[in-house]
C-alpha positions in Angstrom: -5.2 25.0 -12.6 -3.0 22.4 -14.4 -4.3 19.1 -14.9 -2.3 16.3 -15.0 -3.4 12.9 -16.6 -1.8 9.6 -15.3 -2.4 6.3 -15.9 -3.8 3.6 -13.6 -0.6 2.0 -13.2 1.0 5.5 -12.0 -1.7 5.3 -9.1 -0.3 2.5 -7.7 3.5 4.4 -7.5 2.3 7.4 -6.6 -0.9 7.1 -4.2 -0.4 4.4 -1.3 1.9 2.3 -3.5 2.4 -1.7 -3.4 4.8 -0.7 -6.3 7.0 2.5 -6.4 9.0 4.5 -9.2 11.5 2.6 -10.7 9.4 -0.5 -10.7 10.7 -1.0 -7.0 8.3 -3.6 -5.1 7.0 -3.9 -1.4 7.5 -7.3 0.3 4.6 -8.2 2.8 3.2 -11.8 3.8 0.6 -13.0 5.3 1.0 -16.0 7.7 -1.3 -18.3 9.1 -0.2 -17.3 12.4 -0.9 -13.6 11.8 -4.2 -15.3 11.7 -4.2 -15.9 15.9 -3.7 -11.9 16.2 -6.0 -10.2 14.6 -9.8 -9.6 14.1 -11.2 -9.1 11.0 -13.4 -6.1 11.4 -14.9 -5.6 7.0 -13.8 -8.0 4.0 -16.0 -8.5 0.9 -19.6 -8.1 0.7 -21.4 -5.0 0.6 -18.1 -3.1 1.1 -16.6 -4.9 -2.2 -14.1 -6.5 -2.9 -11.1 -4.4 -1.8 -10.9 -2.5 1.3 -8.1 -0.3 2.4 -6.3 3.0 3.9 -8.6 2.7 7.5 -8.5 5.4 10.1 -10.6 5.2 13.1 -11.4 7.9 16.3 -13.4 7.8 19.4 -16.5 9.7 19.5 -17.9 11.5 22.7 -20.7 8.7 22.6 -18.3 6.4 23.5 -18.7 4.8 20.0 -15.4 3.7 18.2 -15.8 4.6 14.2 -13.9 3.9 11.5 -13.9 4.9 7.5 -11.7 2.9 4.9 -11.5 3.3 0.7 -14.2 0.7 -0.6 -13.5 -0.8 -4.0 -12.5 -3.8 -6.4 -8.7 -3.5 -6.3 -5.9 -0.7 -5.1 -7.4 1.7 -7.5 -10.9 1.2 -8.7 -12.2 2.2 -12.3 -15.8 2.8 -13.3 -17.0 -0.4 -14.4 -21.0 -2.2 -14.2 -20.0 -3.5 -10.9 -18.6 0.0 -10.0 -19.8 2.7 -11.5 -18.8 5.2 -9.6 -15.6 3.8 -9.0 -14.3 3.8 -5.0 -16.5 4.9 -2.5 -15.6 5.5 1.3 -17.3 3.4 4.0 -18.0 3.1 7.6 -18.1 0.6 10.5 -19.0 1.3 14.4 -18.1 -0.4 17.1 -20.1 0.0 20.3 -18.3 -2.2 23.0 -14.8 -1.2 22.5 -13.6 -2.8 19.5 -15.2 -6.4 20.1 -17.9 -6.9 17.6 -18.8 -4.2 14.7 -21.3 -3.0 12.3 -21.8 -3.9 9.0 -20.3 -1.5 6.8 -22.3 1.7 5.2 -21.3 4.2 2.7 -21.2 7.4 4.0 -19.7 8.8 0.4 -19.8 7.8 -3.4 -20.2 10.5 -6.0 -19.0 10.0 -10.0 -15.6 9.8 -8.5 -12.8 7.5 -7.3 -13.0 8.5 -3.4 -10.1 7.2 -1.5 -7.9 7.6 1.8 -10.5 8.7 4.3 -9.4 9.9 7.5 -12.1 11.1 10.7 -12.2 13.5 13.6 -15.1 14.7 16.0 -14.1 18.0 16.4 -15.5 20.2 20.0 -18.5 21.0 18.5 -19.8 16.8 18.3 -19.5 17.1 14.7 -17.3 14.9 12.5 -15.6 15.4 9.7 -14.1 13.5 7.1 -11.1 14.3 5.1 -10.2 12.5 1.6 -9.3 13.1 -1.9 -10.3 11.8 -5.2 -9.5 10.6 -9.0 -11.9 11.1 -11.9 -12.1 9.2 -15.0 -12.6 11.2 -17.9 -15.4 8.5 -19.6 -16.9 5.4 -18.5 -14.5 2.6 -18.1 -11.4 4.6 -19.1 -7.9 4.0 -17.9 -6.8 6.8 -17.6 -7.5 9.5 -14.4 -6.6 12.9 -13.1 -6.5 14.3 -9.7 -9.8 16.0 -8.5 -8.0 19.0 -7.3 -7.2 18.5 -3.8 -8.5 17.1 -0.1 -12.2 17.1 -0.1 -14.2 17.5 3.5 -17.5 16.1 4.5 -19.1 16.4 7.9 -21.9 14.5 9.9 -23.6 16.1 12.7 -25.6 13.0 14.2 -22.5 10.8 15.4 -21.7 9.6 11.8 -25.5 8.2 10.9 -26.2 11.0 8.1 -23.5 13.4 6.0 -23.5 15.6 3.8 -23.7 14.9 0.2 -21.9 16.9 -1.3 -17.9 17.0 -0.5 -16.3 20.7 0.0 -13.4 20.7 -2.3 -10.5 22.8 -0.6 -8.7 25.5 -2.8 -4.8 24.5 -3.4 -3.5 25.7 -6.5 -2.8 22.9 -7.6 -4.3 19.2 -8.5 -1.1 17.4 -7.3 -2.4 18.0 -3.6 -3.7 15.2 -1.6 -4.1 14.1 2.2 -3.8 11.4 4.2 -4.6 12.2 8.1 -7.6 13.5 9.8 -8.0 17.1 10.8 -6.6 18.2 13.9 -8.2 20.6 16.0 -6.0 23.0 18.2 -6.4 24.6 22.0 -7.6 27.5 20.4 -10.1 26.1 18.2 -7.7 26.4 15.1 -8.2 23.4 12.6 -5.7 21.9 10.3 -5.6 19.1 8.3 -2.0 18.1 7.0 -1.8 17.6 3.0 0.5 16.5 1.1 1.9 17.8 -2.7 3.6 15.1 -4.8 3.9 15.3 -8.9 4.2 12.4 -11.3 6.5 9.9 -10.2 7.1 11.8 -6.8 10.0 13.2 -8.3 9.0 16.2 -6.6 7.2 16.0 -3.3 6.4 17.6 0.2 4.4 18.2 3.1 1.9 20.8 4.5 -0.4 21.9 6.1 -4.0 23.9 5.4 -5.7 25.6 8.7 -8.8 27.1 9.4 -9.6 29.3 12.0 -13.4 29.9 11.4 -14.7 26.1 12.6 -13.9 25.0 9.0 -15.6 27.4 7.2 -13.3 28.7 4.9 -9.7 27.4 4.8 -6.5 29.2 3.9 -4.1 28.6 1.3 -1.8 25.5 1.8 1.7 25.9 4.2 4.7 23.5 3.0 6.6 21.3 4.7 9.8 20.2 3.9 9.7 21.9 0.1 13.2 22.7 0.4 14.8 19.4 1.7 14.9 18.7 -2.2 14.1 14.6 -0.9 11.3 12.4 -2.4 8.6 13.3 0.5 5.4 11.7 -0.7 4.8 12.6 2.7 1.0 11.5 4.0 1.8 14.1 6.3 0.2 13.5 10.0 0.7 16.2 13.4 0.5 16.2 16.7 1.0 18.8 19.4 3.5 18.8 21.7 2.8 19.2 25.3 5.1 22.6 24.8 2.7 24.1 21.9 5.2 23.0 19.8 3.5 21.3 16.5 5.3 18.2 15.0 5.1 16.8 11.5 5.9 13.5 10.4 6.3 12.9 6.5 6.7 10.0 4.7 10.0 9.5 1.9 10.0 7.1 -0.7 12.6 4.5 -1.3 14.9 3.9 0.6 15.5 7.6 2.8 13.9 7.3 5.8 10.7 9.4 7.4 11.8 12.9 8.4 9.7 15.5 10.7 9.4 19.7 10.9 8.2 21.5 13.7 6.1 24.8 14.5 6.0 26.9 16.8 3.2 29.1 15.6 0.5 26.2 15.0 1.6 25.6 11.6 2.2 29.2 10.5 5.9 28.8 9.8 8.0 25.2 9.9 11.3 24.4 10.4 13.4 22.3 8.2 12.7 18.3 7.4 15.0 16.4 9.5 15.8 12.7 9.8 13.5 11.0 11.8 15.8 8.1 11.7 13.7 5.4 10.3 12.1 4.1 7.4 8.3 4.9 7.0 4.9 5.1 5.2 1.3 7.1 6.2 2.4 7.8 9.5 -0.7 8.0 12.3 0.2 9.7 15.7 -1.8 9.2 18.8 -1.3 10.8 22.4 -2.5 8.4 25.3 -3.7 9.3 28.7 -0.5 9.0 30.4 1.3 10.7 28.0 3.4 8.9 25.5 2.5 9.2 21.7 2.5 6.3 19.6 3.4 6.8 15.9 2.1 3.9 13.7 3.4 3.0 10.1 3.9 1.0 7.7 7.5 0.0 8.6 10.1 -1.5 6.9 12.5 -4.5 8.0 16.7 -3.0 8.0 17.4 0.0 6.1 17.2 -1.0 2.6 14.7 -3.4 0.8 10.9 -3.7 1.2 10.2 -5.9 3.8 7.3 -4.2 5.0 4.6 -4.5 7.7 2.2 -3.0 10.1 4.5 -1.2 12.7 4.4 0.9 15.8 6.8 3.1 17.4 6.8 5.2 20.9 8.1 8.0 22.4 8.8 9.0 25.9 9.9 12.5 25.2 8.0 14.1 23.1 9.2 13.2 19.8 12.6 13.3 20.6 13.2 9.9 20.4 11.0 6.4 19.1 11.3 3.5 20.8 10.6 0.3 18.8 10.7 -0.9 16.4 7.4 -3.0 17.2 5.6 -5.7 14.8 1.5 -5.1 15.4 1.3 -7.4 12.0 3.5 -8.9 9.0 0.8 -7.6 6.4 2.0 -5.0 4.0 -0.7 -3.0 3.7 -0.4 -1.4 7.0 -1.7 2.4 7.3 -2.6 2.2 11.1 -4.3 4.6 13.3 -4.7 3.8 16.9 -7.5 4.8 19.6 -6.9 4.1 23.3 -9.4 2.5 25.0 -10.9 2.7 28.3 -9.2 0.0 30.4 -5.6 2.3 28.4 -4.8 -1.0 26.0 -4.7 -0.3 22.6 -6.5 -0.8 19.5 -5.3 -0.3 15.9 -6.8 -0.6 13.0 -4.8 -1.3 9.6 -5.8 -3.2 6.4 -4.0 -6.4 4.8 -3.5 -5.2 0.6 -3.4 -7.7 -2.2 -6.6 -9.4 -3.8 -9.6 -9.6 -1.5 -7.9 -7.4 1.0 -10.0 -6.2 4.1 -9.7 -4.0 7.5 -8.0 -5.7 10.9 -8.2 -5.1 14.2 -5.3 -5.6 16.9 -5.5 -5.1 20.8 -2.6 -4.9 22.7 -0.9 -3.1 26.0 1.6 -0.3 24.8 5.5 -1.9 25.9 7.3 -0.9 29.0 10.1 1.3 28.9 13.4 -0.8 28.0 16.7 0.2 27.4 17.2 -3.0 25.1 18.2 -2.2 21.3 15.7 -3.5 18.7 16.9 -4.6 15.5 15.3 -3.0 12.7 15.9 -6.3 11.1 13.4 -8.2 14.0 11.1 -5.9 15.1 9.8 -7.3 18.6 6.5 -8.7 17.8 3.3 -6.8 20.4 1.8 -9.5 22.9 -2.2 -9.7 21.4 -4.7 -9.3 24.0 -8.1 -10.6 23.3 -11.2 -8.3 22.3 -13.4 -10.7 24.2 
């Protein structure tokens, strides 16, 4: 297995960047007004001072969970306050998003732990899904990769887990994930990776399934390998109400998010196509009725940085997106999205930036419009209030 050593600063390109190669920069504010349309679910305290990349599911309890990366900054390094680095965390909601738990870790070994993502699979059980970076001494700059997506699981609604992480088998330490497993019809798992080498020069999507309830995994599918584009891709999937499987990956710069499909429940893909919009750690969720919302981090016009916490929807099946939609002018984004049970909405996202902690945002999804949005003015979500 090759080992690649990077620097701190590289993390910050390469792994959920604020900063990307070629020293470009993300713009993202923080209004008082953003203040009036969001709840602050986890910031400082026992989850540190920097908290970040949140996903959040429903559990068969009726419980609303979610995990985050826990640390002192956008990557953490060993130090006396944190020696062991990042650790992944946990908050529970039990009354639909209006009041939470404090935070708990659920994972911290000698490592930086970082991008958690959470299912309940059929069985009840959940499982978490996350990679890592390991510093070769104590307080050293310098990192490599851990080897690829880690998995824990809980078995008791998210109280205990397992201690140890199960480290799956890529080839390769440039693999990582961002997105929870996905458990098919037929009881097939798979959890969409991603490959990206220094600088994301090189970079693509895939896929890893398991068809053994996660006992053993096979060996990882690509996505988009040939497109010969910058897809640090943070790949997420959904399937279609036709058995079709649908891939959204990520691009850096300034190409927009392009998607594959699958016909064999991520077997075989097609080609990366233009999605036709810019993009970052996209989320996909299918509500009751039907549609399937796709949250990003979104991007104001088609070049520049102007990001924020977006949403988009579609009608059809992933043939078209509706939106563009503002859930928040913070940069840091990465949203996931659980319906709740009167069908409004909540996602959960995180701000970026010194002190940074985890939102929450309620709102009804829009009605079908045949009005243009500008990607320049993305029509801002009407809040509704989570008490």
């Amino acid at each position: 297995m090759r080992v690649l050593k990077i620097s701190v600063v590289l993390i910050l390109i390469a792994l959920h960047p604020v900063a990307m190669a070629g020293g470009e920069k993300y713009e993202g504010r923080t209004s008082l007004a953003d203040s009036a349309r969001h709840l602050i679910i986890s910031k400082g305290g026992e989850a540190g001072l920097y908290q970040a990349f949140p996903d959040a599911c429903r559990l068969k309890n009726g419980d609303i969970v979610a995990v985050f990366y826990a640390g002192d900054e956008h990557v953490t390094k060993q130090s006396t306050q944190y020696p062991k680095a990042g650790r992944l965390c946990m908050v529970r909601s039990k009354d639909e998003g209006r009041t939470w738990s404090k935070p708990v870790t659920i994972y911290d070994d000698a490592d930086d732990n970082r991008d958690p993502h959470i299912a309940q699979l059929s069985d009840g059980s959940l499982i978490c899904s996350f990679f890592s970076l390991r510093y070769a001494t104590f307080g050293a700059k310098d990192y490599e990769p851990v080897g690829g997506p880690q998995l824990i699981r809980s078995k008791d609604n998210g109280k205990t887990w397992e201690k140890k992480a199960t480290l799956l088998q890529t080839g390769s330490v440039d693999w990582y994930c961002s997105a929870p497993v996905r458990e098919m019809p037929d009881g097939t798992l798979i959890l969409p990776v991603y490959y990206m080498d220094k600088g994301a020069v090189h970079a693509w999507g895939g896929v890893i399934r398991s068809t053994d309830k996660g006992k053993t995994w096979g060996q990882v599918i690509p996505i988009g390998q040939e497109a010969n584009l910058p897809l640090a891709a943070e790949t997420d999937v959904i399937l279609l109400k036709d058995g079709t499987l649908y891939a959204a990956l990520r691009a850096q710069k300034d190409f927009p998010m392009h998607y594959a499909v699958s016909k064999d429940l991520g077997k075989t893909w097609s080609k990366a196509m233009d999605i036709g919009f810019k993009g970052h750690s996209p989320s996909f969720t299918r509500l009751k009725t039907g549609e399937i919302l796709l949250t990003t981090r979104a991007f104001k016009g088609t070049t520049g940085n102007r990001g924020y916490t977006g949403l988009r929807v579609s009608r059809d099946e992933g043939k078209t997106w509706e939106g563009p939609y503002l859930v928040d002018e913070t940069l840091g984004a990465y949203p996931s999205t659980v319906e709740l049970k009167d069908s409004s909405v909540l996602v959960v996202y995180y701000e970026e930036g010194k002190g940074s902690g985890i939102r929450v945002f309620r709102f009804n999804v829009p009605e079908k419009s045949g009005d243009r949005i500008s990607l320049n003015n993305p029509e801002a979500l009407l809040k509704l209030p989570l008490n």
